[in-house]
N, C-alpha and C positions, 0 to 999 in steps of 0.2 A: 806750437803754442807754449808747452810749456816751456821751450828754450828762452821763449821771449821772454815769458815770467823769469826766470833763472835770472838771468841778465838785469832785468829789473830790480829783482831782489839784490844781484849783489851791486847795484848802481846805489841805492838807497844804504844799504849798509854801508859802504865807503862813506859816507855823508850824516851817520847817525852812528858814531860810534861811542857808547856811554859810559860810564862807570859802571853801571849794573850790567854792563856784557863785560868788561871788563875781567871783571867778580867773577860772572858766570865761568868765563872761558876757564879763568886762575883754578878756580874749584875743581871743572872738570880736567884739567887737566894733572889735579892731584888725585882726582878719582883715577882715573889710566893710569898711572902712576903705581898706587899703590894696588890696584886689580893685576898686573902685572909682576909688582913685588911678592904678593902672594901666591900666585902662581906659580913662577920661577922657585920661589923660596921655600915653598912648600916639602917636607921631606918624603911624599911619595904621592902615588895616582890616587889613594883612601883619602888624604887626606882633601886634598883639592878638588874631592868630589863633594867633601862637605863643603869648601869654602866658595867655591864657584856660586851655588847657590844664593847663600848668605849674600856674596858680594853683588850679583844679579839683579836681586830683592833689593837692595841698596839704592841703585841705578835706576829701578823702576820709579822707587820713591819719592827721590830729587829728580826726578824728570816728571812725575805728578804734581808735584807742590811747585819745581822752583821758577817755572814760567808766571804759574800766575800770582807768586810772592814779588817777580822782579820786570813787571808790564810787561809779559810776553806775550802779547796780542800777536806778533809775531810780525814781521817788515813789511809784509802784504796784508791787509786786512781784508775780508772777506766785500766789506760796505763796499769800499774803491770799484768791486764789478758790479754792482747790485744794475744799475741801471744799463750796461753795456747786452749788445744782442748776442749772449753767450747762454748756451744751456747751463743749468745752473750746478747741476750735480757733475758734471763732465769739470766747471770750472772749479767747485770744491775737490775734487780728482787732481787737478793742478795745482792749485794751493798745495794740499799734502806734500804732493812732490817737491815743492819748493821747501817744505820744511826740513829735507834732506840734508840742502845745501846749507853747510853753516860750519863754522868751527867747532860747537857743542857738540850734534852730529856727527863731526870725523874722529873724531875722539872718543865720543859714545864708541865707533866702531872699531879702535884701536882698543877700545878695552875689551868689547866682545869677542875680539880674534883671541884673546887670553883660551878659549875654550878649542881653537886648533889646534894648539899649544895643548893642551892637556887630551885633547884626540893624538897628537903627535907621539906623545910619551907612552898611549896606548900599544896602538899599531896603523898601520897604513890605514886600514878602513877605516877606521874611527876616525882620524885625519881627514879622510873622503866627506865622514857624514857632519864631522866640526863644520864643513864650511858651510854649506846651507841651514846647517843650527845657527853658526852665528848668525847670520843676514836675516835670520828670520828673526834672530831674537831683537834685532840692533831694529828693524822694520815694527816692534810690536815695542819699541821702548818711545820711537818717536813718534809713533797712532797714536801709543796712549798718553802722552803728554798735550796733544793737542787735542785729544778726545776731553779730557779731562776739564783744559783748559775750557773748551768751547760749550761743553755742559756744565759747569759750574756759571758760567754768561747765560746760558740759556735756562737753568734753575733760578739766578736772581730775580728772575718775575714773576716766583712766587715765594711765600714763607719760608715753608720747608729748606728749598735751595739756599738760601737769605740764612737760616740758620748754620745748615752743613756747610755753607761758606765761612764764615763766622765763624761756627770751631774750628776750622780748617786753620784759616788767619789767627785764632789765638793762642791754639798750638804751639804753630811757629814762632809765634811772638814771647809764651811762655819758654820755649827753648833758646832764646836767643838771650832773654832774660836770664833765665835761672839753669841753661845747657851748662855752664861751666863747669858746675858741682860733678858733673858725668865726664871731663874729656882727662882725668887722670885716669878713672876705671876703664874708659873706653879702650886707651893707649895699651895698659896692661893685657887686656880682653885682649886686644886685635892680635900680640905676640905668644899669648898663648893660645892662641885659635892657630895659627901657623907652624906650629908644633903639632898639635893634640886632633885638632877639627871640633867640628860639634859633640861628637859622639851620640851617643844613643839618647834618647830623649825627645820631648814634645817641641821643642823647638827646632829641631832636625825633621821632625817628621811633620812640623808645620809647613817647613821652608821645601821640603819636598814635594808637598802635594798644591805649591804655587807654579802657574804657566811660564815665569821665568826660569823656573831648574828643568821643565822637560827638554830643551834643549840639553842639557846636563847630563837626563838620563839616555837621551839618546846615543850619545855619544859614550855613556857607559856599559850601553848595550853591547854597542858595535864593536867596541873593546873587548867586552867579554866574548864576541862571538854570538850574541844572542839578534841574528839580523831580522826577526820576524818583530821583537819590543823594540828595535831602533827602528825601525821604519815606522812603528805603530806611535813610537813619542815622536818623530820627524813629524809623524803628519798629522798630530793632533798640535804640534808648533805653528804649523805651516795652517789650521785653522784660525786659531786664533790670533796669526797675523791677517791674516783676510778678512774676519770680521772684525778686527778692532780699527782696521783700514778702511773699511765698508764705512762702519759706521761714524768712523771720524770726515770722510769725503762729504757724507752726508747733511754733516753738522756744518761742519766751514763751508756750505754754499750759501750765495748769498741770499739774501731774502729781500723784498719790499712787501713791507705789513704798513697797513692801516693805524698804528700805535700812533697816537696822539690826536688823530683827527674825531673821534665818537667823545663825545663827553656827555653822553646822557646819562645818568646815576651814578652813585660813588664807585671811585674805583675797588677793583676787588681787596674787601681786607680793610678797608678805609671805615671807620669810623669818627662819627662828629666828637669834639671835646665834651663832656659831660657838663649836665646844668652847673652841678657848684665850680667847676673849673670854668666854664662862663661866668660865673657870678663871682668870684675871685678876682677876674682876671680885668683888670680898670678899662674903661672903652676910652684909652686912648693909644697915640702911635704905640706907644711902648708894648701896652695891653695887646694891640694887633699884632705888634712883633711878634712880643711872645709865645702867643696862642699860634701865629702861620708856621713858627719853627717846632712848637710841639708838633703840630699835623708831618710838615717834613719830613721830622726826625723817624718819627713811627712810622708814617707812609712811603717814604722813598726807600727801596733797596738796600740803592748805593751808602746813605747815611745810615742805614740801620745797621748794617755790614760792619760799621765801624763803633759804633755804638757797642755791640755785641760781639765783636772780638775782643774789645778790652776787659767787658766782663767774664768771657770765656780766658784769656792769660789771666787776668787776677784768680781764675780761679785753677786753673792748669797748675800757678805759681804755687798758690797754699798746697795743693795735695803732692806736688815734687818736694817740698821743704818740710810738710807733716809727716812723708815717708822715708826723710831725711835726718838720720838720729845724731848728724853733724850740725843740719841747719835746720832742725825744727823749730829755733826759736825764732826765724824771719817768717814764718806760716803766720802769725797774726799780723803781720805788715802788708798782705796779698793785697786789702783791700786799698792802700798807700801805690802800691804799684800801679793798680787797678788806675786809680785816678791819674798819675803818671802815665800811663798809657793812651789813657783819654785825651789828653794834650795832645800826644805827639798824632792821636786819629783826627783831631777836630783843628789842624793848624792851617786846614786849606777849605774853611767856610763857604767862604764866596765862589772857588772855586765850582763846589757841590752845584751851586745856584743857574751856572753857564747862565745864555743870555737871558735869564729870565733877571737878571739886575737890570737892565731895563728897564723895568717896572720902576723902578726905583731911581735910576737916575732920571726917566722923562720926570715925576714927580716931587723933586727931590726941592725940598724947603726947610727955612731953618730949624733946625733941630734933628731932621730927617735922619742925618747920618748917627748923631747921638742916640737917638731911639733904636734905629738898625742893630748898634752894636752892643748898646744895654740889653736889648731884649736877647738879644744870642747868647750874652753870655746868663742871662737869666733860665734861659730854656736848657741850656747845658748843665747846670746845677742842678735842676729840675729833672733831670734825666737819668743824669749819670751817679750824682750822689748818694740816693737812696742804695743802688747795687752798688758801692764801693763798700757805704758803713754796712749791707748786710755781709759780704763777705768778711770783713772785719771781728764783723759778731761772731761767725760761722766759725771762724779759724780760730780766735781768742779763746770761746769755749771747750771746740774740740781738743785744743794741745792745753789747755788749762792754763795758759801764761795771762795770768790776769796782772800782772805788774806792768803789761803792755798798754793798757787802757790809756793812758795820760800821752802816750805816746803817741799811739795811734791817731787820738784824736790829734792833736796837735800839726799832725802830717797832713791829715785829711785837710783839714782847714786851710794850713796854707798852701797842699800843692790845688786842692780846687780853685780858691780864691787868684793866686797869683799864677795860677797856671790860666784860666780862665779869661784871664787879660793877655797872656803871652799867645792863646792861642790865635784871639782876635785880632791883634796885632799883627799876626804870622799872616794871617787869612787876606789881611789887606796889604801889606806890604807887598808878600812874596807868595803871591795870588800865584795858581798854575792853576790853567784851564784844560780841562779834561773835554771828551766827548759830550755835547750835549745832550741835558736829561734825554730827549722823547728820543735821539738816538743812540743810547750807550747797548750794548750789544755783552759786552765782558765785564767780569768781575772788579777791575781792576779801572775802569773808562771812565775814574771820576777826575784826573787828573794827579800827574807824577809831584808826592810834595819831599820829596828826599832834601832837599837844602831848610829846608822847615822843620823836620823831624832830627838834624843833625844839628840845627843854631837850640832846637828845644832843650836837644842832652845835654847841650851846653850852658844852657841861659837857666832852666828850673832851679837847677841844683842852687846858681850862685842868688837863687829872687826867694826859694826859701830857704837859704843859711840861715839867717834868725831868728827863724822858729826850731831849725835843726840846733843851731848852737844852744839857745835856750833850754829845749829840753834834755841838753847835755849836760851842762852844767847845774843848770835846777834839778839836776836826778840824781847828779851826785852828791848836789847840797841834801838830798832827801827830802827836796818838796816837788817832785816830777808834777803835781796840778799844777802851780802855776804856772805850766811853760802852754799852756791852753789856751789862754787869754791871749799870751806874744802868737801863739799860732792861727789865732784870730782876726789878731791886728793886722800880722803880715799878709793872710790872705785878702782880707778888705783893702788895704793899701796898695797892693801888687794889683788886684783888678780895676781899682779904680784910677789908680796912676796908669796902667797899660792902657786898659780900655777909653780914656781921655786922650792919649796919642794916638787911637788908631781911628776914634772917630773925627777926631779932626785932620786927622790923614786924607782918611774917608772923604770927609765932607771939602778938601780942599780937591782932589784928583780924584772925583765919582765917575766923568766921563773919560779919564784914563785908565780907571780901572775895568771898565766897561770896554772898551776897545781890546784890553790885553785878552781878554773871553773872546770877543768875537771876533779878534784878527790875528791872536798868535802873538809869540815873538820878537816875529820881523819885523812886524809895526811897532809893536810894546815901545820896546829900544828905543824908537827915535823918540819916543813923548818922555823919557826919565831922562835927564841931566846927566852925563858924563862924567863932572870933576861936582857935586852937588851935596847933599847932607847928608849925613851917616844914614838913613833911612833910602835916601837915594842911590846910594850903595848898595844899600841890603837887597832892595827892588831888582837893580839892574845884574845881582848876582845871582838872585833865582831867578830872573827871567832865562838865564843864561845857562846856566845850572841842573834847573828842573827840564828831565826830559818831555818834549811837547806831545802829549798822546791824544790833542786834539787831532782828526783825519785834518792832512795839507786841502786849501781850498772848499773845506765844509763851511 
């Protein structure tokens, strides 16, 4: 069986080959690379005892995070067996295995033989006990990625999970932002670790007493002669390949739960909008918008997930730039980024919705589509603004750059406003259907918006230039307030002009956009125009583009 799977897996990967495996392979394969250079390059066995670790810990890292940063649900998904007459933990036992096969994985394990290599340079034995250290360790690096991955899926259905997801996501997103500031020190770092090692110190003796160096020490046992501590780290490696395997078999078996079918009292965590938020909120379409996408936003996971990653990078970003005595003067702009990041999480709206647009297109009458999209972008103000200007506050005071005020606001204003329109636009153009809600299972199952998130980096910057140039010029005339009012304007006009083309988008292809959720791709394609309007375009190159992480035939 599991050969069958194997085959399986790699029939599908021939036919889903992405960009983001691409990346991955490219990465990992400058990881081997330079795991390798280190080793070799090293000027003796002390030293490469410290950096083996170090580099280990590394590889742990990126094989935690980078599945579930780049849709590694992984080629087989667990759902595909759920109803099939297979035992269920025997076929999560298969799965794993399948995770084996892959080019990340053969790579992962050209960089773990680095540690035979430095058993080699010991003596024969230590060479002896390299090689089951490596297998062990290369076994406990791809448990824990899919452990990882499939607990963070199985936290998102509740808070807790929902947030440690959430920072996880904004982490990453703060590094990718503001990582640059570190990859000169990093460069330097790396060549002087290849000389010198860690040496003594709490970082050395952190990185020691992680399950990725006892591999390390076993092997520095055996070397020394010490065969009763190499066998004693061997076999404390060789646990914790077994239970991180155990308990990852565990996880990726399939399940059929009852999730969707009880709907007697709120769900868990679900609270009603408050009186004055009722009494606010006008009883019409709009008013309904608004108030179903406040409940949404709060109550769904998957949307909260995004919601709270970009307040977790706005604020990852102020404390890298406040501890940054080069760039501490971009810490009061966090909450600017903040908003910028919110864009690029909120460009696949409807996606979120899967078929519950339905709802909306059986119903759909004039105005229909223009209230849909007023009200989204009304609830996303509503949401996200308040933690953009606190972070703003937070960082302005703490570095005391208060000449940033005129600024700051002036950003706020217009990447909300014009951002707010680009995203609704993005949401219905180049819509990417995800897993649907009552089935999403991972972190990550709301749907692939990568061509969204790349036309965003492209498009915000050029839709608030006039509030940006404004407060360039107005700052150097020495009147920086008035570039406030231009970053007003731009923001009202950029949502109201976007948000006008996408609900009449909307409202012309409601039931094409509705097929593209619940039929995929293959279908999408034939309902968009070929040689058609620059929107028709756009459509037919994220249909194209965005990788499909709906399951085939769901």
């Amino acid at each position: 069986m599991a050969v069958v799977l194997i085959r399986l897996k790699l029939a599908l990967m021939r036919h889903s080959f992405t960009g983001m495996r691409v990346l991955g392979l490219v990465l990992a394969l400058l990881g081997a690379a330079l795991t390798w250079y280190l080793a070799v390059s090293s000027p003796g066995p002390r030293v490469r005892s410290d950096l083996l670790p170090l580099v280990f810990a590394v590889w742990a890292a990126a094989w935690a995070l980078g599945p579930t940063v780049a849709n590694g649900a992984g080629t087989l998904r667990s759902q595909y067996f759920a109803l099939l007459p297979m035992d269920r933990r025997r076929t999560g036992a298969l799965l794993l295995v399948t995770a084996f096969v892959d080019l990340g994985p053969a790579l992962t394990l050209v960089a773990s033989a680095a540690l035979v290599w430095h058993g080699a340079s010991l003596s024969a034995g230590a060479a002896l006990v390299a090689v089951p250290a490596a297998l062990l360790l290369w076994v406990s690096l791809i448990s824990l990625s899919r452990l990882v991955f499939r607990a963070l899926g199985a936290a998102m259905h509740s808070r807790l999970g929902m947030e440690i997801a959430s920072v996880q996501w904004g982490l990453f997103l703060a590094l990718i932002f503001f990582g640059w500031m570190a990859v000169q020190p990093a460069l330097a770092a790396t060549l002087e670790l290849r000389d010198r090692g860690l040496g003594e110190g709490p970082t050395g003796a952190l990185l020691a007493a992680l399950p990725t160096s006892w591999p390390v020490h076993a092997v520095d046992a055996a070397g020394a002669g010490a065969w009763g501590s190499a066998l004693g780290w061997l076999a404390a490696t060789a646990l914790t390949s077994l239970v991180l395997a155990s308990v990852t078999a565990v996880l990726l078996a399939p399940r059929v739960t009852a999730r969707g079918v009880r709907r007697r009292g709120r769900p868990p965590g679900a609270r009603p909008l408050s009186r004055p938020a009722r009494a606010v909120l006008p009883g019409t379409p709009l008013g309904a918008v608004v108030g179903k996408e406040l409940r949404q936003w709060w109550r769904d996971p998957w949307r909260g997930l995004e919601v709270r990653a970009s307040l977790w990078a706005g604020l990852f970003i102020g404390l890298l730039a406040w501890s940054s005595d080069t760039f501490s003067f971009f810490a009061p702009f966090a909450g600017v980024i903040c908003a910028f990041i919110m864009v690029l999480a909120t460009a696949n709206m409807y996606g979120h919705d899967g078929t519950a647009l339905w709802l909306t297109a059986v119903g759909q009458g004039p105005g229909t589509a223009r209230a849909d999209v007023r009200g989204r972008q009304i609830a996303i103000a509503l949401l996200s603004a308040p933690g953009a200007l606190a972070l703003s506050v937070l960082f302005i005071v703490l570095t005391g750059e208060h000449w940033a005020w005129p600024y700051v606001l002036t950003g706020l204003a217009a990447v909300f406003g014009a951002g707010s329109g680009l995203s609704l636009l993005f949401s219905v153009v180049a819509l990417s259907p995800g897993v649907d809600p009552q089935l999403r299972v991972d972190a990550n199952d709301s749907g692939d918006n990568q061509v969204q998130v790349w036309l965003s980096l492209l498009s915000l910057p050029v839709l608030a230039s006039p509030a940006v140039l404004a407060a360039v010029f107005l700052g150097l005339a020495g009147a920086p307030w008035a570039a406030v009012p231009v970053g007003v304007a731009n923001g009202l006009l950029g949502a109201l002009w976007l948000g006008r083309i996408a609900h009449r988008r909307l409202d012309g292809r409601l039931p094409e956009t509705f097929t593209r959720i619940r039929y995929g791709k293959a279908v999408a394609l034939q309902a968009v125009p070929e040689a058609g309007s620059l929107l028709d375009r756009l459509e037919r190159t994220a249909i194209s583009g965005n990788e499909e992480t709906r399951p085939q035939g769901s």
